[in-house]
NUNURO-191193 format. One record per residue: residue in three letters; x, y, z of N, C-alpha, C in turn. Coordinates in nm, 4 decimals. Example, Ala and Ser with C-alpha at 12.3 -4.5 7.8 and 13.67 -1.06 7.14 Angstrom:
BEGIN
- ALA 1.3190 -0.5690 0.7800 1.2300 -0.4500 0.7800 1.3200 -0.3300 0.7800
- SER 1.2850 -0.2250 0.7080 1.3670 -0.1060 0.7140 1.2900 0.0030 0.7870
END
This chain:
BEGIN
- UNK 5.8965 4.7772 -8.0938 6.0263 4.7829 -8.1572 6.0690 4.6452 -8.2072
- UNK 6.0592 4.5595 -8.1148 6.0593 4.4164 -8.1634 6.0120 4.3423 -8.2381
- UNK 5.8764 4.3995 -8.2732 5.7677 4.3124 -8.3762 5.8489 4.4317 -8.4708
- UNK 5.8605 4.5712 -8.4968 5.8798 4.6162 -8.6335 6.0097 4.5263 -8.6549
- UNK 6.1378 4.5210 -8.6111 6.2021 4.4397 -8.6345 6.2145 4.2843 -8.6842
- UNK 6.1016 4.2094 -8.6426 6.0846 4.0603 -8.7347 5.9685 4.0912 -8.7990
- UNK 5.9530 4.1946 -8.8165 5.8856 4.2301 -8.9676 5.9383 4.2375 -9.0983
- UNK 6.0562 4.3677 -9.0315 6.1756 4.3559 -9.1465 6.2417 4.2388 -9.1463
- UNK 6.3025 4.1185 -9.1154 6.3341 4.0159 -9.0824 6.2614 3.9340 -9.1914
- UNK 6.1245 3.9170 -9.1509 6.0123 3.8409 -9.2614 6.0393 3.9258 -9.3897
- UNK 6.0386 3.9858 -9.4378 6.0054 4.0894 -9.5331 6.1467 4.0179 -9.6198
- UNK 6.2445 4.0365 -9.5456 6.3919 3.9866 -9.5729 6.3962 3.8538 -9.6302
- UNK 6.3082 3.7861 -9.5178 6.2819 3.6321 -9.5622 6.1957 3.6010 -9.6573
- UNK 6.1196 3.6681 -9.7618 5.9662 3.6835 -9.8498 6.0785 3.6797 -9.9690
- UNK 6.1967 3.7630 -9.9884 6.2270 3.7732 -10.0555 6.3802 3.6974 -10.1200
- UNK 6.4136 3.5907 -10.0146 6.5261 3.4773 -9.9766 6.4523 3.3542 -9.9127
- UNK 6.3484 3.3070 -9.9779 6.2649 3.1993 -9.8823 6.3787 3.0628 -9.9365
- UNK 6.3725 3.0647 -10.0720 6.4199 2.9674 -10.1240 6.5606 2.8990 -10.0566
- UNK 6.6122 3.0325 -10.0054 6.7890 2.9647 -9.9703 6.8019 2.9086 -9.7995
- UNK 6.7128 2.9501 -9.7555 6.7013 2.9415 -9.5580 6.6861 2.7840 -9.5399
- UNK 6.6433 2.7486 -9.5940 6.5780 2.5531 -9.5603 6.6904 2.5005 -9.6153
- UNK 6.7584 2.5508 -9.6688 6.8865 2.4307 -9.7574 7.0122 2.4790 -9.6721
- UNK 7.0043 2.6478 -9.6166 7.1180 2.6634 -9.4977 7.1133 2.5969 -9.3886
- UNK 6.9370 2.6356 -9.3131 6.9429 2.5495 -9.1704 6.9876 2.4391 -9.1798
- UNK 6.9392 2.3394 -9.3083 6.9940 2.2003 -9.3104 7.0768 2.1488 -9.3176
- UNK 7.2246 2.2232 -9.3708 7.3483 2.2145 -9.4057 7.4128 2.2179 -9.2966
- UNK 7.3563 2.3219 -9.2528 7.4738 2.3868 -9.1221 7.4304 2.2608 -9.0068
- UNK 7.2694 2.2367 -8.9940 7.3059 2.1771 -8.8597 7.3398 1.9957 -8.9004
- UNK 7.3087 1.9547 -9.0004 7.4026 1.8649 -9.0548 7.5743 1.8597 -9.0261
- UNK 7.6006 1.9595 -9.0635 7.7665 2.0143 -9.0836 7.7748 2.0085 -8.8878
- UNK 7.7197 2.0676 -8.8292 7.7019 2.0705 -8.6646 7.7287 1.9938 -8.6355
- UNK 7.6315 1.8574 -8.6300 7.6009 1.7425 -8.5644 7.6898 1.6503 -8.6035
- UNK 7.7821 1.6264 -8.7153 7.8820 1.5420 -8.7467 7.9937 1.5799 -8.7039
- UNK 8.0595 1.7057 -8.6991 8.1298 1.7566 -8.6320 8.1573 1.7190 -8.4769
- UNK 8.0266 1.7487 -8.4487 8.0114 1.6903 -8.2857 8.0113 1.5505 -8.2546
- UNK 8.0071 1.4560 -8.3487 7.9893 1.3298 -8.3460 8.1673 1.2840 -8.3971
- UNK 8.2461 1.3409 -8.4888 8.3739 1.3283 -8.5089 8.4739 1.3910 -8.4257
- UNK 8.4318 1.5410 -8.3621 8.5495 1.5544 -8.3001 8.5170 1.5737 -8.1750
- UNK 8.6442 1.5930 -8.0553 8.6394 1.6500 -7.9402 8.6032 1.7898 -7.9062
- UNK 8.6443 1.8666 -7.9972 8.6601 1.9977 -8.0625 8.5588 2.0520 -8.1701
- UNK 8.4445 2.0623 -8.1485 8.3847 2.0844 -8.2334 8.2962 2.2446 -8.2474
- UNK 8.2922 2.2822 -8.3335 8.2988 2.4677 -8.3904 8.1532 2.4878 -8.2885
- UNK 8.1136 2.5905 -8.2860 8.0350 2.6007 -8.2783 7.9697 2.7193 -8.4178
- UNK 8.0343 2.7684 -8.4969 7.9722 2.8764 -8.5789 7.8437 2.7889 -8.6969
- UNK 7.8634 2.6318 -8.6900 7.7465 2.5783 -8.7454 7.6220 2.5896 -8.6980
- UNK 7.6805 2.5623 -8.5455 7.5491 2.5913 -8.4801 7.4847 2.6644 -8.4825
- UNK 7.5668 2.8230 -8.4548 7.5434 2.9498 -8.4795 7.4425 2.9868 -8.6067
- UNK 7.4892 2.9191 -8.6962 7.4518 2.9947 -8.8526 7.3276 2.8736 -8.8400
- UNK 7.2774 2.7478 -8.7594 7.1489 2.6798 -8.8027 7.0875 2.7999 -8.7171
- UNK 7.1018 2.8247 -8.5998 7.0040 2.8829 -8.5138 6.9549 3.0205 -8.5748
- UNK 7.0457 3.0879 -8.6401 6.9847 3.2393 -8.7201 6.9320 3.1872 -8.8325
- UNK 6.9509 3.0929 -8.8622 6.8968 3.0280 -9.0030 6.7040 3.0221 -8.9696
- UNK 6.6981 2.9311 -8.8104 6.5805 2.8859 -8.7813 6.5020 3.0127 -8.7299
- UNK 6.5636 3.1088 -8.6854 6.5224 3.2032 -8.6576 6.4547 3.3331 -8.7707
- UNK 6.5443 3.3268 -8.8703 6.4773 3.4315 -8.9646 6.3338 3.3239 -9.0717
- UNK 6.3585 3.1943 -9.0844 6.2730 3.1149 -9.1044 6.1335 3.1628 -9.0288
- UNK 6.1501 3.1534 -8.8834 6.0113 3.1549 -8.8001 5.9587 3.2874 -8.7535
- UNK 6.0745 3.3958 -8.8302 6.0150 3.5283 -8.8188 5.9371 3.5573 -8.9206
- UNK 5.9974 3.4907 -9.0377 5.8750 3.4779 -9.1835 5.7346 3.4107 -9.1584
- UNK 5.7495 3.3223 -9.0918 5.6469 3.2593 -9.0991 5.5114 3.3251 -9.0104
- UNK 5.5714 3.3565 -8.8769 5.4812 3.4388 -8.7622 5.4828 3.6299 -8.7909
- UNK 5.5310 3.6512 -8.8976 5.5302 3.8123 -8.9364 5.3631 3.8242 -8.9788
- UNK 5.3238 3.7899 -9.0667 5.2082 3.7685 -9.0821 5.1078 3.8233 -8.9695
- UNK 5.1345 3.7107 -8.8695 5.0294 3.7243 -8.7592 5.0398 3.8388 -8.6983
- UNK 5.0614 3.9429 -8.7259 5.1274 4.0634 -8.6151 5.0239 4.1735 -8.6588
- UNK 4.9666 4.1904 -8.7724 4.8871 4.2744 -8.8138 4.7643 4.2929 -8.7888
END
């Protein structure tokens, strides 16, 4: 159930490769300054690098599943 799932995931990502590397990078950029300026700092950057890195490395390891 899990592998069909970061299949569709990869499949998702085959066809949005271009935009994932310029989100993860933004967001955890946007993260880490945040955390470095405030006391208070979001966590939904974090949030959005980690699904970022995640549908990234489901593209990449979908492949291997076959």
């Amino acid at each position: 159930m899990l592998i069909g799932l970061l299949q569709g995931i990869a499949v998702f990502y085959y066809w949005t490769w271009f935009i994932w590397p310029f989100v993860f990078v933004y967001s955890l950029v946007h993260a880490i300054t945040s955390l470095v300026k405030d006391d208070k700092a979001s966590t939904r950057p974090t949030l959005v690098a980690s699904i970022s890195l995640f549908i990234i490395l489901a593209g990449l390891t979908a492949p291997n599943f076959d």
